[in-house]
ChimeraX commands (.cxc) that place a marker at each C-alpha (Angstrom):
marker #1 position 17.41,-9.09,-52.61 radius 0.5
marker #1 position 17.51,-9.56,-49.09 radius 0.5
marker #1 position 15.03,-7.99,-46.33 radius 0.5
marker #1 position 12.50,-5.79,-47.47 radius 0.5
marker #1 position 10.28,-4.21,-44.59 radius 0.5
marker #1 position 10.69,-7.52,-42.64 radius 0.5
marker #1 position 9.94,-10.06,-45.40 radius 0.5
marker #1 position 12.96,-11.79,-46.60 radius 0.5
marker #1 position 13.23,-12.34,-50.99 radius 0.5
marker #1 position 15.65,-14.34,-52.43 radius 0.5
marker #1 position 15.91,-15.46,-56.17 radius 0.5
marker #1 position 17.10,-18.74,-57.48 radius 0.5
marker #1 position 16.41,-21.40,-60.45 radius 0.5
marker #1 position 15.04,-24.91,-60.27 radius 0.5
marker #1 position 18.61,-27.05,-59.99 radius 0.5
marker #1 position 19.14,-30.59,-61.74 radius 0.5
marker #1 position 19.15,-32.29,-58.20 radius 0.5
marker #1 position 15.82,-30.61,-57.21 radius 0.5
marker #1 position 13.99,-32.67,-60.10 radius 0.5
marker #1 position 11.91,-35.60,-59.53 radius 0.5
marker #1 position 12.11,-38.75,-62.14 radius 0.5
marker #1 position 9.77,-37.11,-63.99 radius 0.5
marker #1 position 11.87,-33.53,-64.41 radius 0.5
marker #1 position 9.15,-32.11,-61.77 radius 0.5
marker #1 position 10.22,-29.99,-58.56 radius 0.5
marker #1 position 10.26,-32.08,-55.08 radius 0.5
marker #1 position 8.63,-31.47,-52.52 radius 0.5
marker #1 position 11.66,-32.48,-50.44 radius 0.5
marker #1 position 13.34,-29.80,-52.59 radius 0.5
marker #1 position 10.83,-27.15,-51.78 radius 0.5
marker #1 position 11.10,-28.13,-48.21 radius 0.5
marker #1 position 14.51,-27.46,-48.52 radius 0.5
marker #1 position 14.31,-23.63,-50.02 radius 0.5
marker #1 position 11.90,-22.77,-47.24 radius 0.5
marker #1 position 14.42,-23.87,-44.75 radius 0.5
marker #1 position 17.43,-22.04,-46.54 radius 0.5
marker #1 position 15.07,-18.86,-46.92 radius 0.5
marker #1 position 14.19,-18.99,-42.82 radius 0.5
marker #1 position 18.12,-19.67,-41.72 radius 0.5
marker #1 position 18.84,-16.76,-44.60 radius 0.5
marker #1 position 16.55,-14.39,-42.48 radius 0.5
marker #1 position 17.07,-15.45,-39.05 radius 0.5
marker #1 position 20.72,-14.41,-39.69 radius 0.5
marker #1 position 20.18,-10.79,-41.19 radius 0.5
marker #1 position 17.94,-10.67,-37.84 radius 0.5
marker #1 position 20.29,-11.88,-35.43 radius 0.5
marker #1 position 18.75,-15.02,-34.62 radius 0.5
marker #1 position 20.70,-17.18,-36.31 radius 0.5
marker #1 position 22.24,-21.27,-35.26 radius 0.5
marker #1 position 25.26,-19.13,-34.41 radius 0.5
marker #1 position 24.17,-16.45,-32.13 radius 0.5
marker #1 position 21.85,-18.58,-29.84 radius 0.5
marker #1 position 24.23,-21.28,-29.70 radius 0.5
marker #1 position 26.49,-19.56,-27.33 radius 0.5
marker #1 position 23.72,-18.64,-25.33 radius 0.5
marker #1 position 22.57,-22.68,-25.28 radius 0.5
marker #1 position 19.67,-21.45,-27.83 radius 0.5
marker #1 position 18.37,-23.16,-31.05 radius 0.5
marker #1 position 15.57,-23.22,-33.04 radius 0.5
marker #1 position 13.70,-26.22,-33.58 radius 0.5
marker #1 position 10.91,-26.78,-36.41 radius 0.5
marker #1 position 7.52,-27.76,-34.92 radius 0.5
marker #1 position 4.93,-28.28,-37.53 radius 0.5
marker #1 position 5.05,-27.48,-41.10 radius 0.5
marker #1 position 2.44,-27.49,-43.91 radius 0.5
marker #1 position 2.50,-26.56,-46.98 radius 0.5
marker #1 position 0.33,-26.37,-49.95 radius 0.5
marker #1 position 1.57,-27.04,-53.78 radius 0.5
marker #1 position 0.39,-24.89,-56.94 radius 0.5
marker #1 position 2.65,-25.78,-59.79 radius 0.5
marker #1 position 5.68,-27.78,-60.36 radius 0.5
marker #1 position 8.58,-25.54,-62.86 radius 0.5
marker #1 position 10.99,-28.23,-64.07 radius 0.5
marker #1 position 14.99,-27.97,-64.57 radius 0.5
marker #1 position 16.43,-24.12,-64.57 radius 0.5
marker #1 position 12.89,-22.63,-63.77 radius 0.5
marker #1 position 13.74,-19.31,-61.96 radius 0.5
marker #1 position 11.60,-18.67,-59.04 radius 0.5
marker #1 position 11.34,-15.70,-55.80 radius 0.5
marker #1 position 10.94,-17.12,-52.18 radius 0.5
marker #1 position 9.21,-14.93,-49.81 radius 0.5
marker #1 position 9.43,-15.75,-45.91 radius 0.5
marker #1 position 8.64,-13.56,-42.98 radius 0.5
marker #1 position 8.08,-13.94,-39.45 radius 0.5
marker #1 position 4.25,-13.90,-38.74 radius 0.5
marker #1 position 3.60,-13.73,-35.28 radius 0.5
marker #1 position 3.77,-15.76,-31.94 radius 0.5
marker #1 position 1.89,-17.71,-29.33 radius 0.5
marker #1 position 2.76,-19.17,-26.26 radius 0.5
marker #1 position 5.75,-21.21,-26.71 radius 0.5
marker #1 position 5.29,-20.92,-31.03 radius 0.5
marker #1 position 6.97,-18.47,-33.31 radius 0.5
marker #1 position 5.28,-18.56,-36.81 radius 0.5
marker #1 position 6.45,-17.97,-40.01 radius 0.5
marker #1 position 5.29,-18.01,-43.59 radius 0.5
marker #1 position 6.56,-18.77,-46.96 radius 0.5
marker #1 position 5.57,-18.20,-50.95 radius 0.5
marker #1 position 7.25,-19.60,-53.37 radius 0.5
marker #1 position 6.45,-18.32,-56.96 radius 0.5
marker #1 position 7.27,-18.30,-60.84 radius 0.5
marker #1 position 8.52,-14.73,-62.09 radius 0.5
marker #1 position 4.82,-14.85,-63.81 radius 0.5
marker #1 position 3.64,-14.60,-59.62 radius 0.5
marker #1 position 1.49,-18.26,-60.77 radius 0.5
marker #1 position 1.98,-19.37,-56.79 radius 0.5
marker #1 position 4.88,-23.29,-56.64 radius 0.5
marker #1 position 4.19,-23.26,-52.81 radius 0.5
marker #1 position 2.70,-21.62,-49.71 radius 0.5
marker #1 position 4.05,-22.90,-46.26 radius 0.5
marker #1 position 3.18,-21.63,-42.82 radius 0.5
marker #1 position 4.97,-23.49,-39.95 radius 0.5
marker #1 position 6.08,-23.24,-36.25 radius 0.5
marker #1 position 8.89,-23.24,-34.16 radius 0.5
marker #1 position 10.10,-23.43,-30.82 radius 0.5
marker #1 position 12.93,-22.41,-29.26 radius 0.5
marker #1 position 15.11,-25.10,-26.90 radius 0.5
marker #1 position 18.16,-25.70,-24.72 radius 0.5
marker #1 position 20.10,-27.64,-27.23 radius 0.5
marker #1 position 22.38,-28.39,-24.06 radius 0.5
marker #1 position 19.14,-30.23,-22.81 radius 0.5
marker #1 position 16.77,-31.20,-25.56 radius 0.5
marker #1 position 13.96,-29.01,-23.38 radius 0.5
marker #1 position 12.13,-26.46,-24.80 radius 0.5
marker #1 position 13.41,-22.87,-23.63 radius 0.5
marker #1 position 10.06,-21.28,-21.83 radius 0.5
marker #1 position 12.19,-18.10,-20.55 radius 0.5
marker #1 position 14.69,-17.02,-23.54 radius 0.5
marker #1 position 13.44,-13.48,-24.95 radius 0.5
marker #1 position 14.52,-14.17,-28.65 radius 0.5
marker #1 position 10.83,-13.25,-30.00 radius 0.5
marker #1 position 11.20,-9.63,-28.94 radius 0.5
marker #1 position 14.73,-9.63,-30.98 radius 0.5
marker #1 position 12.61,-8.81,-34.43 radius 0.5
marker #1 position 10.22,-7.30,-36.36 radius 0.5
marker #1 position 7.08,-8.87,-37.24 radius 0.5
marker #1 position 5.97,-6.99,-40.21 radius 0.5
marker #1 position 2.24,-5.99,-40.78 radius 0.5
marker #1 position 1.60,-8.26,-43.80 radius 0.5
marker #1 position -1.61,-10.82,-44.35 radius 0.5
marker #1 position -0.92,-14.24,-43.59 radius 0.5
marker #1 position 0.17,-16.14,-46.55 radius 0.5
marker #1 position -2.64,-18.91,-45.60 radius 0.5
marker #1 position -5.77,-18.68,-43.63 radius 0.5
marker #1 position -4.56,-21.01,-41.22 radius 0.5
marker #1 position -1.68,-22.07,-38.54 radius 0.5
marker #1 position 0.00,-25.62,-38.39 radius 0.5
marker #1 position -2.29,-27.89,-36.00 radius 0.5
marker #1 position -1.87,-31.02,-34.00 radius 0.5
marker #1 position -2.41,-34.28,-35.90 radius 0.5
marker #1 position -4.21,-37.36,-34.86 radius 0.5
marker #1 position -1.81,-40.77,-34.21 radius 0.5
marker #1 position -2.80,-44.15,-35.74 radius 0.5
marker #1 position -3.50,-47.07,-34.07 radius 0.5
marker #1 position -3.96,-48.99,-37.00 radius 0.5
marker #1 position -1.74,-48.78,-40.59 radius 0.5
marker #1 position -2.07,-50.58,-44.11 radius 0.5
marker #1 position 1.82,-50.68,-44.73 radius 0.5
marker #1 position 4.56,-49.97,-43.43 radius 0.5
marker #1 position 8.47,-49.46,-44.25 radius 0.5
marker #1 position 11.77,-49.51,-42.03 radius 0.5
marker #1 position 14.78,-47.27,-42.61 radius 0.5
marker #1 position 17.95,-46.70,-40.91 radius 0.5
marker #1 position 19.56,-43.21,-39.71 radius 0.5
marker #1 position 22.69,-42.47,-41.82 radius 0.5
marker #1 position 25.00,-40.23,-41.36 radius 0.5
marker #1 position 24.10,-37.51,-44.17 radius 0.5
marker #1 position 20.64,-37.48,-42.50 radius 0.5
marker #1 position 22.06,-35.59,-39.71 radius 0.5
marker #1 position 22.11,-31.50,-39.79 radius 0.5
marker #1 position 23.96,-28.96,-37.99 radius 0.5
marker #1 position 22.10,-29.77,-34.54 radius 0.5
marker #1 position 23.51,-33.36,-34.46 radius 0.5
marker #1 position 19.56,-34.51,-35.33 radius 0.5
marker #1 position 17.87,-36.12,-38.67 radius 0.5
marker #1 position 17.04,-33.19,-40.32 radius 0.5
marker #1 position 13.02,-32.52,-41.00 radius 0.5
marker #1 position 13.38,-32.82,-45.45 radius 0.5
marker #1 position 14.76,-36.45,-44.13 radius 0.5
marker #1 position 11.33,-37.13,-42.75 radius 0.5
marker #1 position 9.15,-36.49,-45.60 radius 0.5
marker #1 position 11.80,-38.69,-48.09 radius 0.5
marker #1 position 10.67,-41.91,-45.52 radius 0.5
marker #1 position 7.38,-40.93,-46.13 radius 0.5
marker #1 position 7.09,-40.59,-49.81 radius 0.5
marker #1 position 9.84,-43.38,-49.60 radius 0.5
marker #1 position 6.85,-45.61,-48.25 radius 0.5
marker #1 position 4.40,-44.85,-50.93 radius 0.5
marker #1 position 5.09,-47.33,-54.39 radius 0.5
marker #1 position 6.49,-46.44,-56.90 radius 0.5
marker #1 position 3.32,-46.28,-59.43 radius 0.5
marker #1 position 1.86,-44.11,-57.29 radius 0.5
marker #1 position 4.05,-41.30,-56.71 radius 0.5
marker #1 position 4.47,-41.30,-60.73 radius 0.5
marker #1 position 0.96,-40.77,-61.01 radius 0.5
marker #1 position 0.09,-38.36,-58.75 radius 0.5
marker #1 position 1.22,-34.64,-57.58 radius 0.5
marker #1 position 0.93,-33.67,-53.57 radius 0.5
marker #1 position -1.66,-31.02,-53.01 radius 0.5
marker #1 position -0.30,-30.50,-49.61 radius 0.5
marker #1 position 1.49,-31.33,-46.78 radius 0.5
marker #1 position 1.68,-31.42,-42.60 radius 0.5
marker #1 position 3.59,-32.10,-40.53 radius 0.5
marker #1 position 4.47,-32.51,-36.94 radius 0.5
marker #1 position 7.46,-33.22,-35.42 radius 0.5
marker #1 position 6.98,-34.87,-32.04 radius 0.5
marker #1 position 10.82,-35.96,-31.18 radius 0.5
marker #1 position 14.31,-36.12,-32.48 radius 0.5
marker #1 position 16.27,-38.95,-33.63 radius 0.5
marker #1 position 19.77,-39.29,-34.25 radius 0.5
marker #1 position 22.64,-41.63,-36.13 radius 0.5
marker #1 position 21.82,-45.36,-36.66 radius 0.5
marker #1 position 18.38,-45.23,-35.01 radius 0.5
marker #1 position 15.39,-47.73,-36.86 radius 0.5
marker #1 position 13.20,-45.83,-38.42 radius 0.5
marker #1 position 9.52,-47.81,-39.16 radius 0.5
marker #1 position 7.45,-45.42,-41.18 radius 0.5
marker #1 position 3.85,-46.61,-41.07 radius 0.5
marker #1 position 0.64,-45.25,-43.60 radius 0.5
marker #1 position -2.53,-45.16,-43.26 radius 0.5
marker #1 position -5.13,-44.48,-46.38 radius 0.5
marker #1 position -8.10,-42.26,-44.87 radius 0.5
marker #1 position -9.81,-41.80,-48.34 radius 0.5
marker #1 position -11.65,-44.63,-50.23 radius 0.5
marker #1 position -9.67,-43.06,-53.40 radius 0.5
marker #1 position -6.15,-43.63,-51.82 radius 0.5
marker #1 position -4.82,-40.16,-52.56 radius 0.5
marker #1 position -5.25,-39.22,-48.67 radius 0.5
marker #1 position -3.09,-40.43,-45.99 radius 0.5
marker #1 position -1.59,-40.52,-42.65 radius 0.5
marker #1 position 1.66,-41.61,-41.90 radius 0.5
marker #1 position 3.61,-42.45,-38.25 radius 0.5
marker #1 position 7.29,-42.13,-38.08 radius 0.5
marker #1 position 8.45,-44.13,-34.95 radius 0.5
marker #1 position 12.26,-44.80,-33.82 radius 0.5
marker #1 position 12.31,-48.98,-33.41 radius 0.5
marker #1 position 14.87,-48.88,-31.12 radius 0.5
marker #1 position 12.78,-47.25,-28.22 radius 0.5
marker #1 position 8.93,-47.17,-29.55 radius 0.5
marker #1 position 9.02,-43.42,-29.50 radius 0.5
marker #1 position 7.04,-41.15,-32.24 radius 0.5
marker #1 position 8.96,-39.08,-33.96 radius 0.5
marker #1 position 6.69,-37.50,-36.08 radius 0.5
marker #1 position 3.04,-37.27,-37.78 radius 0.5
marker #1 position 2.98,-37.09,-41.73 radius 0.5
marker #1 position -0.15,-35.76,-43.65 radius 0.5
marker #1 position -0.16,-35.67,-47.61 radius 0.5
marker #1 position -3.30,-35.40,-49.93 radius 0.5
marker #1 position -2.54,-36.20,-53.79 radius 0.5
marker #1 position -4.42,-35.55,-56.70 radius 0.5
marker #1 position -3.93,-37.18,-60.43 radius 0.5
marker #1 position -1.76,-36.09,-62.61 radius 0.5
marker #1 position -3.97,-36.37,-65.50 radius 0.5
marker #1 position -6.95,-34.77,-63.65 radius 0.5
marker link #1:1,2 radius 0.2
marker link #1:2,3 radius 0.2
marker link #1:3,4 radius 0.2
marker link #1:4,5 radius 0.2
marker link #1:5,6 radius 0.2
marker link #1:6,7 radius 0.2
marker link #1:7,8 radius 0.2
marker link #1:8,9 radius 0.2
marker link #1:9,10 radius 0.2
marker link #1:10,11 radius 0.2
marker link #1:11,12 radius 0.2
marker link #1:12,13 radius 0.2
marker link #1:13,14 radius 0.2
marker link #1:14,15 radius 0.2
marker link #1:15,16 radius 0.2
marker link #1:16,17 radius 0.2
marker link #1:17,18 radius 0.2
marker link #1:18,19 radius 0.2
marker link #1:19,20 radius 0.2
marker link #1:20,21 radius 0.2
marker link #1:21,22 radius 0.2
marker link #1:22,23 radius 0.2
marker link #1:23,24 radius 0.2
marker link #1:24,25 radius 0.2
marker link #1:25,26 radius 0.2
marker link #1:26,27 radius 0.2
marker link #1:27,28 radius 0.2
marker link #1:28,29 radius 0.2
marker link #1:29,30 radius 0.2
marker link #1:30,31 radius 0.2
marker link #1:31,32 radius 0.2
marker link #1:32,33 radius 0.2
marker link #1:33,34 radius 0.2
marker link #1:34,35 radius 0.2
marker link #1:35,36 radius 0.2
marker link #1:36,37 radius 0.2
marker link #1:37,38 radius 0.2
marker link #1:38,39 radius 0.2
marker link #1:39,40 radius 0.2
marker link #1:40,41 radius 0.2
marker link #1:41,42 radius 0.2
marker link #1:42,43 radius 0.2
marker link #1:43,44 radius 0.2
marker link #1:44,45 radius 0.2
marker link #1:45,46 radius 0.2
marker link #1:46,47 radius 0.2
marker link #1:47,48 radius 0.2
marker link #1:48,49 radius 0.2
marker link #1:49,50 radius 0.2
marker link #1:50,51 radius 0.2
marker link #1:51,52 radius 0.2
marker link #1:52,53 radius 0.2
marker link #1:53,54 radius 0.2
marker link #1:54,55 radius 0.2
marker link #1:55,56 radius 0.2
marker link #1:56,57 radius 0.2
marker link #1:57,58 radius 0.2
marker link #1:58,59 radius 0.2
marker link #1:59,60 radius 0.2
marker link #1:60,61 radius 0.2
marker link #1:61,62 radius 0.2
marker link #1:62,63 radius 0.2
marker link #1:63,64 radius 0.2
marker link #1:64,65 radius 0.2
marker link #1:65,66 radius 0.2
marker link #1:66,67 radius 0.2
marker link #1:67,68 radius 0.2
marker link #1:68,69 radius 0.2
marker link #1:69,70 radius 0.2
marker link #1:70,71 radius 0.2
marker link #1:71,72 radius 0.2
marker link #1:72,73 radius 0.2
marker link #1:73,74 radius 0.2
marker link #1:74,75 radius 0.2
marker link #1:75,76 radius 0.2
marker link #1:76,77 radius 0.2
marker link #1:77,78 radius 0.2
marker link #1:78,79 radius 0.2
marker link #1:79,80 radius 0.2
marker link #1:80,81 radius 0.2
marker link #1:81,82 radius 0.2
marker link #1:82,83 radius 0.2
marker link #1:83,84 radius 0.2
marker link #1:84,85 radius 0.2
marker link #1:85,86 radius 0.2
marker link #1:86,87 radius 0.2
marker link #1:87,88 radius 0.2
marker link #1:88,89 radius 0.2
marker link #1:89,90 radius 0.2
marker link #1:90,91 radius 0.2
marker link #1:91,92 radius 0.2
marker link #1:92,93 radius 0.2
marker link #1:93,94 radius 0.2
marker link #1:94,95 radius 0.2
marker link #1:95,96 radius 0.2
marker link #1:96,97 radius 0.2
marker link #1:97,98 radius 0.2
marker link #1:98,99 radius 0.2
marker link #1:99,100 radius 0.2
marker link #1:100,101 radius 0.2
marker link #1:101,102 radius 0.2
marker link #1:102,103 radius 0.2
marker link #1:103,104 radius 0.2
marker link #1:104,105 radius 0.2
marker link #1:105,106 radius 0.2
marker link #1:106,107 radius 0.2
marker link #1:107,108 radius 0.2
marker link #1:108,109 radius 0.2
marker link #1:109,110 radius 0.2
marker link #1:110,111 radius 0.2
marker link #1:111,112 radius 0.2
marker link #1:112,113 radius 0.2
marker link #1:113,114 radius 0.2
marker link #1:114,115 radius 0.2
marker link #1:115,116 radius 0.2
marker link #1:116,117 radius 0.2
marker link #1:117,118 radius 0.2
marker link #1:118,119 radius 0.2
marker link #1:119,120 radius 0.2
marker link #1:120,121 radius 0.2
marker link #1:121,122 radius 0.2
marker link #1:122,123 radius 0.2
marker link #1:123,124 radius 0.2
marker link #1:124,125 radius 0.2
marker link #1:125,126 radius 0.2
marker link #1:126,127 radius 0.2
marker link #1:127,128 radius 0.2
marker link #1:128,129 radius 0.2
marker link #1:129,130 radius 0.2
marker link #1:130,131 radius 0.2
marker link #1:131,132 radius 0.2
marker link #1:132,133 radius 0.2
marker link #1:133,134 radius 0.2
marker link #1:134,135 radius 0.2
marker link #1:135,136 radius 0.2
marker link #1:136,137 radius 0.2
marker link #1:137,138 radius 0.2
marker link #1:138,139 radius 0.2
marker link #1:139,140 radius 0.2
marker link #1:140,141 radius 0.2
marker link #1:141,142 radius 0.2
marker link #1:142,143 radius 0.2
marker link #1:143,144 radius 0.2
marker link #1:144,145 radius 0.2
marker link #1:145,146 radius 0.2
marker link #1:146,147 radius 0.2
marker link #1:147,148 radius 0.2
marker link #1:148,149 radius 0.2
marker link #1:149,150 radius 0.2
marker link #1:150,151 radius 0.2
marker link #1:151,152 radius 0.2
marker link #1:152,153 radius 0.2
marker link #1:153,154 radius 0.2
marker link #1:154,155 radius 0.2
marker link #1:155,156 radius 0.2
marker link #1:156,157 radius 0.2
marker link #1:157,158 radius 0.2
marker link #1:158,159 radius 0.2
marker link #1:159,160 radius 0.2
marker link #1:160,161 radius 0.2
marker link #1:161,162 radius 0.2
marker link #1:162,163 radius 0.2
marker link #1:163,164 radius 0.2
marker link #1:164,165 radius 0.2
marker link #1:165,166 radius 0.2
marker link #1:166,167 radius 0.2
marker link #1:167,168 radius 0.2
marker link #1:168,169 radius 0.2
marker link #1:169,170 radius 0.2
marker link #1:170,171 radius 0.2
marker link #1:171,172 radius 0.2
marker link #1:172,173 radius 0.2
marker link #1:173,174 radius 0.2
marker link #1:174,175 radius 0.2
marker link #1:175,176 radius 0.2
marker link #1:176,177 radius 0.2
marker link #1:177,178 radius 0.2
marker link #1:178,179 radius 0.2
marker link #1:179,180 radius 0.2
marker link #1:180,181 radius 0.2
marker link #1:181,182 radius 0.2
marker link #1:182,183 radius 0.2
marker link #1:183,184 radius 0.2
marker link #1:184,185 radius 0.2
marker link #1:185,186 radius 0.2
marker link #1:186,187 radius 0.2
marker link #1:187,188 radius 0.2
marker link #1:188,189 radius 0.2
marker link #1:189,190 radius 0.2
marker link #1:190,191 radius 0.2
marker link #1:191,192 radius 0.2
marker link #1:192,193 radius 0.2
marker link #1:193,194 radius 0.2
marker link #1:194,195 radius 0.2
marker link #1:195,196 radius 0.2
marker link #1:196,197 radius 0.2
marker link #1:197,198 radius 0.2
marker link #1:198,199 radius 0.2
marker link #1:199,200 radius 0.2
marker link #1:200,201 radius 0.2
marker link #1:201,202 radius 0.2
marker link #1:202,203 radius 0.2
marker link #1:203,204 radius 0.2
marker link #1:204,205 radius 0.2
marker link #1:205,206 radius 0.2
marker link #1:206,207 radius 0.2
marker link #1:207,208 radius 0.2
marker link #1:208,209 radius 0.2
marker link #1:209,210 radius 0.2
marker link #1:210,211 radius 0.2
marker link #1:211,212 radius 0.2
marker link #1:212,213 radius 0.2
marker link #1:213,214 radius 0.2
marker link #1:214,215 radius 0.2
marker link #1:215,216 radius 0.2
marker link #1:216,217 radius 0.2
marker link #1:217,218 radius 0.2
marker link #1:218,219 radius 0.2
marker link #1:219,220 radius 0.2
marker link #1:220,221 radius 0.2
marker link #1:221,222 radius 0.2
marker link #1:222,223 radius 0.2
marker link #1:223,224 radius 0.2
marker link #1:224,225 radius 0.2
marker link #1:225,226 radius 0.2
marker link #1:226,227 radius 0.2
marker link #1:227,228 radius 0.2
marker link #1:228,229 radius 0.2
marker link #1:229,230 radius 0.2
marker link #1:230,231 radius 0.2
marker link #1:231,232 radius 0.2
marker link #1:232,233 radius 0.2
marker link #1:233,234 radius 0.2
marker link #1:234,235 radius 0.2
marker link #1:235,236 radius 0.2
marker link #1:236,237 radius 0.2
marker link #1:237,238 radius 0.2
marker link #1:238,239 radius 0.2
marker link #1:239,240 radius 0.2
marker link #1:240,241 radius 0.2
marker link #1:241,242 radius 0.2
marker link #1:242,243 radius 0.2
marker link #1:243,244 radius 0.2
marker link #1:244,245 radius 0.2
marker link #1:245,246 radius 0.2
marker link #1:246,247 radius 0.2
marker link #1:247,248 radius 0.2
marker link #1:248,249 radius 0.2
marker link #1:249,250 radius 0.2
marker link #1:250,251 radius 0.2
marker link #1:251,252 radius 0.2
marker link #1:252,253 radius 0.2
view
């Protein structure tokens, strides 16, 4: 449909490669449609990869979270809303809703974003690309921004990847659905089977690029094991890359 006073809609269907093993949406997959749905937008407003590039411009995800409803399975149709929502400082927000033609809310996702010097891997603190749209006057889809998470010090497992080459977008960097795969990655087997995410946060703290070491370690903060925290650090230098927050609930419950 396009942009509609400032909020972007677009319609699609729940593909075969967006299904879990258990026919299910992912969440990498609705990590995925946000993104699409934001790039989709930025580029009807002009703020696209390809008109800040020139100007050594690019938009960089910050922090993401995002809370689960249902999951449709195989050729579900859903309606992605997205819309900018407002900035602070060195942030530019924007929200998201997923939903079922029945309007029964998939997902809800408010993140932010900076903007850097891709030239420089700094953040751009002088750049003017806020004031190039419209923020439309429209409630926030949540009752809350992205915030900072707390590190660990101390972890109950712990898994080691390697960068590969289809982990790498369009800014020569691991692209941020790539992060939440090592962290679900992490989790067993039996467990991810079991259970559904009731949300998700995220911060990103630094990039990483091809055939880096990835450790990602977790961190249960709930007697029941259906909370946890989750480091993702780049072996070759020590450096955090990002902060992972997920809280699960049964699938039977």
């Amino acid at each position: 449909m396009g942009d509609v006073n400032g909020v972007w809609i677009e319609k699609g269907g729940v593909r075969s490669v967006d299904l879990d093993p258990h026919g299910r949406l992912k969440l990498l997959s609705i990590a995925g449609i946000f993104q699409e749905g934001a790039a989709e937008h930025a580029r009807h407003l002009g703020v696209d990869y390809y008109t800040l590039i020139p100007e050594d411009l690019a938009w960089v995800l910050a922090r993401l979270y995002i809370e689960v409803g249902h999951l449709p399975g195989w050729r579900a149709d859903f309606e992605l809303q997205t819309w900018p929502a407002g900035n602070e400082s060195l942030f530019a927000y924007r929200d998201f809703l997923l939903e079922s033609p029945d309007k029964s809310v998939i997902a809800k996702g408010v993140s932010s974003w900076i903007v850097i010097h891709p030239s420089r891997r700094i953040p751009a603190r002088k750049h003017g690309v806020f004031s190039r749209f419209h923020v439309p006057k429209r409630e926030r889809v949540l009752d809350r921004v992205p915030v900072k998470l707390d590190g660990i010090s101390e972890w109950d497992t712990e898994k080691t990847f390697e960068v590969r080459y289809h982990d790498i977008d369009i800014n020569g960097h691991v692209n941020h659905t790539h992060y939440l795969q090592w962290a679900q990655e992490s989790m067993t087997y039996d467990f991810l089977s079991a259970n559904i995410p009731v949300s998700i946060e995220i911060n990103f703290l630094a990039e990483t690029v091809f055939g880096d070491g990835i450790v990602c370690r977790t961190r249960k903060l709930d007697g029941h094991g259906r909370v946890f925290l989750q480091s993702v650090v780049n072996t070759h230098n020590g450096k955090e890359l990002a902060r992972i927050k997920t809280v699960w609930r049964n699938e039977k419950e």
